[in-house]
VEXSE-444657 format. One record per residue (C-alpha): z, x, y; chain; residue in one letter. Coordinates in pm, 1 decimal. Each point is the difference from the previous one (the first is absolute). Layout:
<nodes>
NODE          w          u          v   chain   resn
NODE          Z          X          Y       A      A
...
</nodes>
This chain:
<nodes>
NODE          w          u          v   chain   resn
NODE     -171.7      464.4    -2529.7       A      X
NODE     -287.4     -143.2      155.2       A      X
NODE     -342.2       80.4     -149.5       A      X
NODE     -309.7     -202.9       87.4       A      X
NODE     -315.7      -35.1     -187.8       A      X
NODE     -284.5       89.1      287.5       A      X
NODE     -308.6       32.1     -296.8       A      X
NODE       41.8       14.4     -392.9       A      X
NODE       13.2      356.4       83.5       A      X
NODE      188.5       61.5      284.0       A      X
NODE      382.1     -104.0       92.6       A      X
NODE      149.6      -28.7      329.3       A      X
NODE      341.8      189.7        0.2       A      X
NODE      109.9        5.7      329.8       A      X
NODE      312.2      -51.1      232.4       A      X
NODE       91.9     -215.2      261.5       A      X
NODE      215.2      151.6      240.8       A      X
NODE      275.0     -241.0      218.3       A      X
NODE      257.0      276.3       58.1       A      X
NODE     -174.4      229.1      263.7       A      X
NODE       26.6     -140.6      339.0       A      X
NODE     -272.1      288.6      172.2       A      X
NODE     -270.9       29.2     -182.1       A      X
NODE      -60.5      395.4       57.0       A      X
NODE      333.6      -24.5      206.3       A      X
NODE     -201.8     -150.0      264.3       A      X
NODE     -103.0     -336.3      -66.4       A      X
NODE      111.4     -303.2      -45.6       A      X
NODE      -71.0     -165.9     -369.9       A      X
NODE      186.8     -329.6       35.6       A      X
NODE     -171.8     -124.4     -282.2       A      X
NODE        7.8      298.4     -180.1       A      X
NODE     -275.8      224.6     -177.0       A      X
NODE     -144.6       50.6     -307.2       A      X
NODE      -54.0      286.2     -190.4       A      X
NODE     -267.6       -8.8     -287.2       A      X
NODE     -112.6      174.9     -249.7       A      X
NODE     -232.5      -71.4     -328.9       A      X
NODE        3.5      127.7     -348.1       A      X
NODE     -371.8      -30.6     -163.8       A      X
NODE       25.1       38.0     -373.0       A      X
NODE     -342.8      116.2     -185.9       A      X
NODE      -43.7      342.4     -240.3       A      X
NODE      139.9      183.6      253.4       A      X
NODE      328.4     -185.5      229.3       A      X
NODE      -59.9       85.5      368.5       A      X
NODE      301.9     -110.8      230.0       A      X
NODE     -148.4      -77.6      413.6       A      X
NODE      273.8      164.1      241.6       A      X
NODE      381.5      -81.6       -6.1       A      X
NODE      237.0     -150.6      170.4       A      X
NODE      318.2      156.0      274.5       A      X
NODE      209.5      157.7     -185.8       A      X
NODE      342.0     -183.8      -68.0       A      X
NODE     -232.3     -402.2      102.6       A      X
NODE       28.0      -40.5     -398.0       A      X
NODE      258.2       65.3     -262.3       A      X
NODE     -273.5     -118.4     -277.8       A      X
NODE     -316.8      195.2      122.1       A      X
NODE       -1.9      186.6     -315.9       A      X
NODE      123.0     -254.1     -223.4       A      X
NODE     -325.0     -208.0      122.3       A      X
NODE     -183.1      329.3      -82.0       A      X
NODE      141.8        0.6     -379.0       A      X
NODE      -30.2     -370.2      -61.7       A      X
NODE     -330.4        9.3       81.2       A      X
NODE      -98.3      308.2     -211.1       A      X
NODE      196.5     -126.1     -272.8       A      X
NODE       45.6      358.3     -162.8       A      X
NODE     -327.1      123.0      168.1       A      X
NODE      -31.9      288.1      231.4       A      X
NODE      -99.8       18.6      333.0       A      X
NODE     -312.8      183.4       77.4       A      X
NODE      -18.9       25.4      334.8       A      X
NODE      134.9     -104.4      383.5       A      X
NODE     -227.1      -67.4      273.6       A      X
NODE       95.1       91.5      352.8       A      X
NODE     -170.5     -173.0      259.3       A      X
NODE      224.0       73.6      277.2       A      X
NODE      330.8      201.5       28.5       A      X
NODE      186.0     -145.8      216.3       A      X
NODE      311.3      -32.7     -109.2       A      X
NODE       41.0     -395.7      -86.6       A      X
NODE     -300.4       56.5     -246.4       A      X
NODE       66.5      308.9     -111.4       A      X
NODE      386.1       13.1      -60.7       A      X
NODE      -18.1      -30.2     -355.1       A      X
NODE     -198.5      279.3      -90.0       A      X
NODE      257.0      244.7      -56.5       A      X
NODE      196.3     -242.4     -286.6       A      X
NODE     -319.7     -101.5     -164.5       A      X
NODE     -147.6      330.1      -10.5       A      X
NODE      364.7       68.7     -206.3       A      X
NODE      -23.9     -301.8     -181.8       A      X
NODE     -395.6       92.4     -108.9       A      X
NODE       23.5      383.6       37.9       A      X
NODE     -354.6       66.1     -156.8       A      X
NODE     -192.6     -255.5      232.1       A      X
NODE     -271.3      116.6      283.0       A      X
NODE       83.2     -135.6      361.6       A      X
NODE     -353.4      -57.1      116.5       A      X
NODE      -73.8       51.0      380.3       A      X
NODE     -230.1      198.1      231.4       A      X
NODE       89.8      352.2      172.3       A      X
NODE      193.7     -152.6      304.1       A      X
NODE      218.3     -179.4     -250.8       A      X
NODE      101.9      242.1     -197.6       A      X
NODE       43.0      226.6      331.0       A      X
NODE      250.4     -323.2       91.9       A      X
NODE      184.9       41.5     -307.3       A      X
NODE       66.3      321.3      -60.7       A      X
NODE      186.7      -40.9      387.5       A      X
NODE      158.0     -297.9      -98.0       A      X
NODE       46.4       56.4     -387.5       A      X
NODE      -47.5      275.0      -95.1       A      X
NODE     -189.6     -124.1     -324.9       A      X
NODE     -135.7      293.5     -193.3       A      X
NODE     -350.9       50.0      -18.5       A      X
NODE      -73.3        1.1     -340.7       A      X
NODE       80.1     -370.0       32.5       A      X
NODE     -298.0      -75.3      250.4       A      X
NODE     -334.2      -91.5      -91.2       A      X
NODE     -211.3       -1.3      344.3       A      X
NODE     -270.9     -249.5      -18.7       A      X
NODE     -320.2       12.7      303.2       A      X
NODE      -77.5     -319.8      233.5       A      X
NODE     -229.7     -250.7     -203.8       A      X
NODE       95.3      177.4     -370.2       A      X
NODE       37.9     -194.9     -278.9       A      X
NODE      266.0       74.5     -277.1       A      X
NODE      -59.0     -218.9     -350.1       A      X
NODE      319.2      -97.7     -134.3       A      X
NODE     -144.3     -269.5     -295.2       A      X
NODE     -169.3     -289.6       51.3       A      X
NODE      -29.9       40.1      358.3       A      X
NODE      -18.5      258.6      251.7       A      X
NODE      185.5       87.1      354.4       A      X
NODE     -174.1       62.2      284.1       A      X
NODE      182.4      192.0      276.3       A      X
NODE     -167.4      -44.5      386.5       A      X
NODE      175.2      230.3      279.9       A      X
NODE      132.5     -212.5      333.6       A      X
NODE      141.8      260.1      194.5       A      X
NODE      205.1     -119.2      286.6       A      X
NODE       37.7     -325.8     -126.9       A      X
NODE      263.6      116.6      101.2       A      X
NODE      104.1      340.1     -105.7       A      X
NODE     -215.0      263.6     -107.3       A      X
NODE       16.3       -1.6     -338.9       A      X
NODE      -51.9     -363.1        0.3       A      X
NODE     -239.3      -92.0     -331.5       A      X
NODE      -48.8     -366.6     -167.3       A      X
NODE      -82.9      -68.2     -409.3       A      X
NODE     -260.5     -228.9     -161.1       A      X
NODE       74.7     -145.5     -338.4       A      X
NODE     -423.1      -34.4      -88.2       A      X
NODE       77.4     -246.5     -285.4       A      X
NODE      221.2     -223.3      200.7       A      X
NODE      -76.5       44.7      370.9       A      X
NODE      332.1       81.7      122.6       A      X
NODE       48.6      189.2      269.2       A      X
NODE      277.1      220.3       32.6       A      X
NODE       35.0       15.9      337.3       A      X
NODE      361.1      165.4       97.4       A      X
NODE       60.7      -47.9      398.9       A      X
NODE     -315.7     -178.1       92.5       A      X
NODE       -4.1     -375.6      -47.1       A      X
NODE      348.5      -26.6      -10.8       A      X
NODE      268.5     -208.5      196.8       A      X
NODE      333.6      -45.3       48.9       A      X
NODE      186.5     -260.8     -184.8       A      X
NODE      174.0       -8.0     -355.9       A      X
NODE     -159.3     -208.4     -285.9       A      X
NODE      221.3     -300.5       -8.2       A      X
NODE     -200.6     -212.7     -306.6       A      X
NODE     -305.3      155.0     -145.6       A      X
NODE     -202.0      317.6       81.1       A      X
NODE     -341.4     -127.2       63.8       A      X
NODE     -110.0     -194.3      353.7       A      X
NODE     -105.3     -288.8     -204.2       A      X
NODE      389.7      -69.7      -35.6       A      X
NODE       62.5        3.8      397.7       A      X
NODE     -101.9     -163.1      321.9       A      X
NODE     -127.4      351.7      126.6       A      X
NODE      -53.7     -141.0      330.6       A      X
NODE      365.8     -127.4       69.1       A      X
NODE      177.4      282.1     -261.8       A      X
NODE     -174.5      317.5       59.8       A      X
NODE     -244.9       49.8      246.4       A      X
NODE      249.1       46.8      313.7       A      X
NODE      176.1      229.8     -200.4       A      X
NODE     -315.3      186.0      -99.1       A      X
NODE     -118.3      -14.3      333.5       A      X
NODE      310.1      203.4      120.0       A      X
NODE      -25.7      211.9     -284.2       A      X
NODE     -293.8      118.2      128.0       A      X
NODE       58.8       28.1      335.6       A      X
NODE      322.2      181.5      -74.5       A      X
NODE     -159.2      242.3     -270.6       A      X
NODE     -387.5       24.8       27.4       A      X
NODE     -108.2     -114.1      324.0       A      X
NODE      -10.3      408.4      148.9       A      X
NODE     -227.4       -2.5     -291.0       A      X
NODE     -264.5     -221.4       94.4       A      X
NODE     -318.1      182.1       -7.1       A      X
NODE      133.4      146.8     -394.4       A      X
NODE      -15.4     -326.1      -86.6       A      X
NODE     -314.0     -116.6       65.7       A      X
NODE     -143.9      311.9     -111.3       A      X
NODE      227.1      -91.1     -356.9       A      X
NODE     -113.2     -378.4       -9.8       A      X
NODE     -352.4      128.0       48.9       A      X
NODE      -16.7      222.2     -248.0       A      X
NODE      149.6     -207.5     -250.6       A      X
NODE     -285.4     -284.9       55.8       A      X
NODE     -186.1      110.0     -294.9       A      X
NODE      310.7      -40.4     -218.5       A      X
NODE        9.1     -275.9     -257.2       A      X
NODE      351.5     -114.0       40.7       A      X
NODE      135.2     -293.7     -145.7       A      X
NODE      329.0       42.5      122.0       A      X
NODE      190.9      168.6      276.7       A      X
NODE      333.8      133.6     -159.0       A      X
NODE      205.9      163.2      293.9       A      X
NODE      340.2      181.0      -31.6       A      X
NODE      168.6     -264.5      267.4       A      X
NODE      -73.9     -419.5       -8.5       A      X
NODE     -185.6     -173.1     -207.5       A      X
NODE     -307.8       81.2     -254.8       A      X
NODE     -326.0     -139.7      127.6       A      X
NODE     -135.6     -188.1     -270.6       A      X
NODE     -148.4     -332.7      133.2       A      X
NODE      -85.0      133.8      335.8       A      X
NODE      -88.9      332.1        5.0       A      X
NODE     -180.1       23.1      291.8       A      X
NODE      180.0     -175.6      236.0       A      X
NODE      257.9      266.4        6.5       A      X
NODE     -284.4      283.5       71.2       A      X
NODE     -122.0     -245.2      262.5       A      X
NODE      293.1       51.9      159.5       A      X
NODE       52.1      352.1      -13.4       A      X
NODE     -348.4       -2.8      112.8       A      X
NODE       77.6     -226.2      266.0       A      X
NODE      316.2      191.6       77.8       A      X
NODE     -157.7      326.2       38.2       A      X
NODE     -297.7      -88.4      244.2       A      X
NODE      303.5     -137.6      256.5       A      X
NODE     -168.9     -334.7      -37.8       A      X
NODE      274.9     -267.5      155.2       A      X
NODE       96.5     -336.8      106.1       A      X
NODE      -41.7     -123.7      393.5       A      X
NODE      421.0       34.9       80.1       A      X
NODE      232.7      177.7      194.4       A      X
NODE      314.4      204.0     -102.5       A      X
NODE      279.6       45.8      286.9       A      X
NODE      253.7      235.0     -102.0       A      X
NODE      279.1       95.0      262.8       A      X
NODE      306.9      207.9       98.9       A      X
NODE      241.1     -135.7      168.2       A      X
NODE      368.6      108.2       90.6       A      X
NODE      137.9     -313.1      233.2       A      X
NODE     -298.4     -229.2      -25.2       A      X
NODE     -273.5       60.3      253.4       A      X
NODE     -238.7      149.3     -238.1       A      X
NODE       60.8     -281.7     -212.2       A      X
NODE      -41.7     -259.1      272.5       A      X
NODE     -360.0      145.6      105.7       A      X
NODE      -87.3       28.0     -381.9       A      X
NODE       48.0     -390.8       -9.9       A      X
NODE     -165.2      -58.5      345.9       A      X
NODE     -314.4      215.1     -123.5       A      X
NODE        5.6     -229.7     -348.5       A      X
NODE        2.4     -289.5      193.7       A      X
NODE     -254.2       63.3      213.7       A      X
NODE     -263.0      111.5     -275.0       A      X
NODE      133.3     -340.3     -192.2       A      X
NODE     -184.6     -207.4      299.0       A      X
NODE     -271.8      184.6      -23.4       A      X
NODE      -69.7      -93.7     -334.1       A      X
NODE      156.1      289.2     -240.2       A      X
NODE      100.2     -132.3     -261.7       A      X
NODE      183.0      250.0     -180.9       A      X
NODE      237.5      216.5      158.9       A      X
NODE      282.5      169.1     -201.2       A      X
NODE      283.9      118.5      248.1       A      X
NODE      203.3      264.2     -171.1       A      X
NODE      313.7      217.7      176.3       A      X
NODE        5.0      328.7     -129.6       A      X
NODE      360.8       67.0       15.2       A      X
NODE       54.3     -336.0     -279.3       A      X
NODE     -314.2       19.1     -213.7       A      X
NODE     -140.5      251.4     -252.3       A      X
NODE     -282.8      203.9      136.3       A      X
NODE     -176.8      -96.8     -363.8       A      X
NODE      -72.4     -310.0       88.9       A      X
NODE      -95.3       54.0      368.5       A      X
NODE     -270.1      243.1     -148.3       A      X
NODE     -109.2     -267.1     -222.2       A      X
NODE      -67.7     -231.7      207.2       A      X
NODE     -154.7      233.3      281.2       A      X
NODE     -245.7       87.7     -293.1       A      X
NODE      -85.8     -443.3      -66.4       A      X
NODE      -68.4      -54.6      396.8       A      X
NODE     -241.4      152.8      203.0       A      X
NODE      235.1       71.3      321.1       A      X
NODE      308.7      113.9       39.4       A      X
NODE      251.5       47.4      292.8       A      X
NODE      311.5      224.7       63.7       A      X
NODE      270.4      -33.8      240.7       A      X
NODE      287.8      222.0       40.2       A      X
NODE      348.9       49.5      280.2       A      X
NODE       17.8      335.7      107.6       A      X
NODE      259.2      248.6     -156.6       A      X
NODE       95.2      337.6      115.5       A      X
NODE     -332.7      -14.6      176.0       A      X
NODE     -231.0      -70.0     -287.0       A      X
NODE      -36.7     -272.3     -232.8       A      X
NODE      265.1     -123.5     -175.9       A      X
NODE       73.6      141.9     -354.9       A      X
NODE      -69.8     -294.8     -245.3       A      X
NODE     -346.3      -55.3      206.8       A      X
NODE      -73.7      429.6      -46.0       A      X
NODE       48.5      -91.1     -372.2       A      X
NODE     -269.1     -251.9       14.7       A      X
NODE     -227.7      193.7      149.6       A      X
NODE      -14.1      256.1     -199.8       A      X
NODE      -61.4     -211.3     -298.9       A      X
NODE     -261.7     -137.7      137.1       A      X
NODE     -147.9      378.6      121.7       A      X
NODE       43.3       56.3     -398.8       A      X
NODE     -164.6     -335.6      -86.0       A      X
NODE     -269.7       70.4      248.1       A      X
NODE     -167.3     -393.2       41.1       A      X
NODE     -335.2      -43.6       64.8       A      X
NODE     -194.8     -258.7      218.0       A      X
NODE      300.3     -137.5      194.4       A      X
NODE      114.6      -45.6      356.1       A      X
NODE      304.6       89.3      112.7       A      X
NODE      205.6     -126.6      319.2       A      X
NODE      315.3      160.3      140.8       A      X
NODE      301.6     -153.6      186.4       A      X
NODE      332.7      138.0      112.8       A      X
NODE      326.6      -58.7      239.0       A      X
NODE      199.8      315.5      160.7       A      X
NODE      232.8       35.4      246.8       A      X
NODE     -179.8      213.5      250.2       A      X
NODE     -332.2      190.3     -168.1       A      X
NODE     -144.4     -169.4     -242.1       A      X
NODE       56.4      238.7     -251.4       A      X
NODE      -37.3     -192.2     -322.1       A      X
NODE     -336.2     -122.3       89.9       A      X
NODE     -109.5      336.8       97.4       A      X
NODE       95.0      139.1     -320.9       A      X
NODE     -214.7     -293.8     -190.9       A      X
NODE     -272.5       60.2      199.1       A      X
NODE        9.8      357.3      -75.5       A      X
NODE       38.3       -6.2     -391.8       A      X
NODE     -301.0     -231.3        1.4       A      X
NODE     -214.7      202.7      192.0       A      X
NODE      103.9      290.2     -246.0       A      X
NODE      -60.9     -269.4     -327.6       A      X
NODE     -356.0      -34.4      123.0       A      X
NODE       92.1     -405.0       25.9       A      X
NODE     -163.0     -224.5      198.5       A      X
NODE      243.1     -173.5      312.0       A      X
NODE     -115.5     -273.6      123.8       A      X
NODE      122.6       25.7      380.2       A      X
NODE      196.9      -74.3      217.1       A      X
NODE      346.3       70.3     -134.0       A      X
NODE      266.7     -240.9      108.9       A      X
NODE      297.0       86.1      150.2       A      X
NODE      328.7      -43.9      141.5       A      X
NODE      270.1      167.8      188.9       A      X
NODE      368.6     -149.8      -72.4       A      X
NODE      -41.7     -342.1     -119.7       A      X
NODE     -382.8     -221.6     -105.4       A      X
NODE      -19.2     -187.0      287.9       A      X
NODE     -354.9     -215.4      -37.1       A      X
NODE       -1.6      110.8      392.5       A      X
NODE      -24.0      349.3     -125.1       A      X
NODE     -214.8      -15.4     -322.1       A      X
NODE     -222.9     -331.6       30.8       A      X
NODE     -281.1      164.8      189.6       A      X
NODE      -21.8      280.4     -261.8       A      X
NODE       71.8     -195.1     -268.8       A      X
NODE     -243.0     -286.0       68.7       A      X
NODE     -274.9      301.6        6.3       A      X
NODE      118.0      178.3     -260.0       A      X
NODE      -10.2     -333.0     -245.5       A      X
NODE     -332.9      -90.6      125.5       A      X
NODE     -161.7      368.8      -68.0       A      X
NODE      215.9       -3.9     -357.1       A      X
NODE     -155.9     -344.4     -116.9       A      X
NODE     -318.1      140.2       97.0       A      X
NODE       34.7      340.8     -198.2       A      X
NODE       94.7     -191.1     -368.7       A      X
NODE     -260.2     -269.2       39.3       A      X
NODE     -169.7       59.2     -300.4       A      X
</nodes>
């Protein structure tokens, strides 16, 4: 059983989870994920969210050891998604005469997921405050951050932050659970960066409204349901969600491609090339068809341009490159230029198709597109291309 000591008060009884390939069946957690959740012990017990259901064959047992004999008084919900909010059912068994503490969306949420009866709810209002001993808990409303429901916790005595969702990463605790016992930079903060660009980017604006809100609040500690607890840094991490959320990025260029027998492939390289002599400095080239669209998303979030090339197929875009786009419709970015390249056999089809899905995104194309019919030839793309590059390097100067 693993059960970490976050105050005098409060213990850390998550799980880290290295099975689960997709996280949400959709993206990639090499590394894998955390799930956390905290026990704070004072006159009355109060447990903060769960973890999925079936992550952790000694949730409860952490639970009891911790109570030693004592009851549980109540579970706060701060978001029901599933991963956090697995657990309810067994502990709500376990502790039949606790109060699972939420707002009106979350017990709407439960009931359709649950079907937890309501004499078991005790429905608290954004900025109440519920005494529980020698400290109180604060409860702030984030909806959107990044489901409706969506509500973070204040310990007043300690300053933690319960903060579900928001603040979180990718990434399983491999050593300790605070980001005093990592090298954030190298461990975490790509992962967290995807996390967020896989799960809250379409979210931005919530997020900002969330992080300004919660300026006024005297936390100590950031304790999310995924990665690490804040505890030495605090406010780097809402620096970057700050960061994060106003689209503020790096000078660099993404290329991803589609490519069936090469060409698109070829130009991609031809186009990375040429921005490479005119000084770009990074340029991540991904193909669609081979890479993850997680981390093509992530890094289209970092740099401030980004540029897509597909073949045509069955007189569109090809598949894997339709995939991409509409993640990135989803993610909506901000602030960033966007150039478009394609080969075809007679029409020019896959270009067309680009062109057309950013004009409905609302995203900025930095023109002209580069082309080619049949093979890359630099007699057939090096006048367009040595425009394009130039107007491109102009665009992300920043």
């Amino acid at each position: 059983m693993r059960i970490a000591k976050v105050t005098e008060r409060i213990s850390y009884i998550g799980v880290n989870d290295r099975r689960t390939a997709l996280f949400e069946n959709n993206w990639p957690i090499p590394y894998g994920v955390s799930y956390n959740s905290y026990l704070i012990k004072d006159q009355k017990n109060v447990l903060i969210d769960t973890v999925e259901y079936g992550s952790d064959g000694d949730f409860l047992c952490k639970i009891e050891a911790l109570l030693e004999g004592g009851k549980l008084d109540y579970l706060v919900v701060n978001h029901m998604e599933p991963d956090h909010s697995g657990m309810i059912r067994s502990v709500l068994a376990y502790y039949p005469d606790l109060k699972i503490i939420g707002n009106a969306k979350t017990f709407e949420l439960m009931q359709k997921y649950y079907g937890i009866p309501q004499e078991s709810f005790m429905q608290v209002a954004d900025g109440q405050e519920l005494e529980i001993g020698s400290t109180s808990l604060k409860f702030a409303f984030i909806p959107w951050v990044h489901w409706p429901e969506t509500m973070v916790t204040l310990d007043l005595a300690d300053g933690v932050l319960f903060s579900c969702d928001a603040f979180g990463g990718y990434g399983s605790l491999d050593g300790g659970i605070f980001d005093s016992d990592y090298n954030m930079d190298e461990m975490f903060l790509p992962e967290m960066r995807r996390y967020y660009s896989n799960i809250v980017a379409k979210y931005n604006q919530m997020v900002t409204r969330a992080i300004t809100k919660l300026a006024d609040v005297p936390a100590k500690m950031i304790a999310p349901s995924h990665g690490v607890v804040w505890k030495e840094n605090p406010a780097k991490v809402i620096g970057l969600y700050a960061d994060w959320a106003a689209s503020k990025s790096e000078k660099g260029v993404v290329i991803a491609y589609a490519s069936m027998y090469g060409n698109t492939a070829s130009l991609a390289d031809q186009i990375g090339a040429k921005l490479s002599t005119l000084g770009i400095k990074n340029i991540r080239t991904y193909d669609v068809s081979r890479t993850n669209v997680s981390y093509i998303l992530s890094d289209i979030m970092r740099y401030n341009g980004f540029i897509l090339g597909t073949c045509a197929y069955n007189t569109f875009m090809h598949p894997m490159m339709e995939h991409l786009c509409n993640e990135i419709r989803i993610m909506s970015p901000k602030g960033k230029k966007m150039g478009i390249f394609g080969t075809s056999g007679w029409n020019g089809a896959g270009a067309k198709a680009l062109a057309k899905f950013a004009e409905e995104a609302k995203l900025e194309v930095v023109a002209p597109s580069v082309e080619a019919f049949g093979a890359p030839t630099a007699e057939k793309v090096n006048p367009s291309l040595e425009e394009f590059a130039a107007n491109f390097v102009k665009a992300i100067e920043v």
